[in-house]
Phi, psi and omega in degrees: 000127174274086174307303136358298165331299182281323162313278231284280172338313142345292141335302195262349156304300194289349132352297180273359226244308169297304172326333199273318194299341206251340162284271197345315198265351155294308210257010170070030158283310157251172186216038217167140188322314193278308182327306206281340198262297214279345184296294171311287194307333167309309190305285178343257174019309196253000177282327200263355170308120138142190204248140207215099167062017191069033136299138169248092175276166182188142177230135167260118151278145170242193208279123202289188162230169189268146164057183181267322195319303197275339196265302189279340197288323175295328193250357205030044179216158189251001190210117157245168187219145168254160168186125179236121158240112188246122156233196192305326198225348188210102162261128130199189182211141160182189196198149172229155167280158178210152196235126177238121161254163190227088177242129204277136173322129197064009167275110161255141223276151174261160174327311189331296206286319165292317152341312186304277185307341184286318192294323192296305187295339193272344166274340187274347178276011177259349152262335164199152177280354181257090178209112202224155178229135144293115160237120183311173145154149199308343180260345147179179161283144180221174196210136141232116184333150183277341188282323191283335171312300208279341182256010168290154150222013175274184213219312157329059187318282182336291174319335177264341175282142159246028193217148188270171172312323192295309183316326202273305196290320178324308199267009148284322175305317141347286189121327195307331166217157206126146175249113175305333183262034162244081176278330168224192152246042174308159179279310211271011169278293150192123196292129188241171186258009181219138139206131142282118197255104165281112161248133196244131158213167185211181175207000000 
């Protein structure tokens, strides 16, 4: 079986799976983070029913919590994702935090909202260093590491993420990023207000 094969197709499911979420906030059915986030986690949810190479993947959203105060402000992130992979030869279990903003490619961003986001980022790195920001925008999503947020002053968030969704999931799937001691996504593990749960398994 070609493990390598099945990441990448994986991959490129969750890929299309953010695109549907990233049409959606094009065409102005949501307009806003949390809708969209919760957009993305449905999608995910429904990208992974079914079998990748006799891999059986499969995604839970899990159960949210209400309004923002007590879940994001402590961890500064609006999404954790879990992902467990078991087949014969390759296990694992682990999870990243993610901060989601909605910047159009060339919007620069004010001081405030960035200050904001520096802050946001530097609390999920006081819990794991696999802690990332999604930026919505209507022609698709991009990723940047949270750490590169922080150590950062530009202010074209679209412009500094570099890596596309396929890119993101591929090296979650991968291994090279995720904490292994982000053991489930659960709330009482740790609450986030959208969560996704991956699971793999073969034989």
């Amino acid at each position: 079986m070609d493990y390598e094969e099945s990441l990448k197709e994986a991959a490129h499911r969750a890929e299309e799976a953010v695109q549907d979420a990233m049409d959606a906030y094009g065409d102005s059915t949501v307009d806003y983070e949390p809708p969209i986030t919760g957009g993305v986690a449905v999608a995910l949810r429904k990208a992974f029913n079914g079998k990748i190479h006799g891999l059986t993947w499969s995604a839970h959203v899990m159960r949210t919590g209400r309004g923002r105060g007590s879940e994001e402000n402590p961890t500064g992130a609006d999404l954790l994702m879990h992902v467990r992979l078991d087949t014969p030869t390759i296990k694992y279990s682990k999870g990243v935090l993610v901060q989601a903003k909605r910047l159009e490619p060339g919007a620069i961003m004010k001081p405030a909202r960035y200050r904001e986001l520096a802050k946001q980022c530097q609390q999920m790195l006081d819990i794991t260093a696999a802690s990332f920001v999604f930026d919505y925008a209507s022609i698709g999503m991009r990723c940047i590491s949270a750490s590169s947020i922080v150590d950062s002053d530009l202010k074209d968030l679209y412009e500094q993420c570099p890596w596309t969704p396929y890119r993101f999931f591929l090296e979650l799937f991968r291994c090279p990023i995720g904490d292994p001691k982000i053991t489930s996504a659960q709330v009482s593990d740790l609450p986030i207000p959208n969560k996704v749960q991956l699971k793999a398994s073969g034989r």
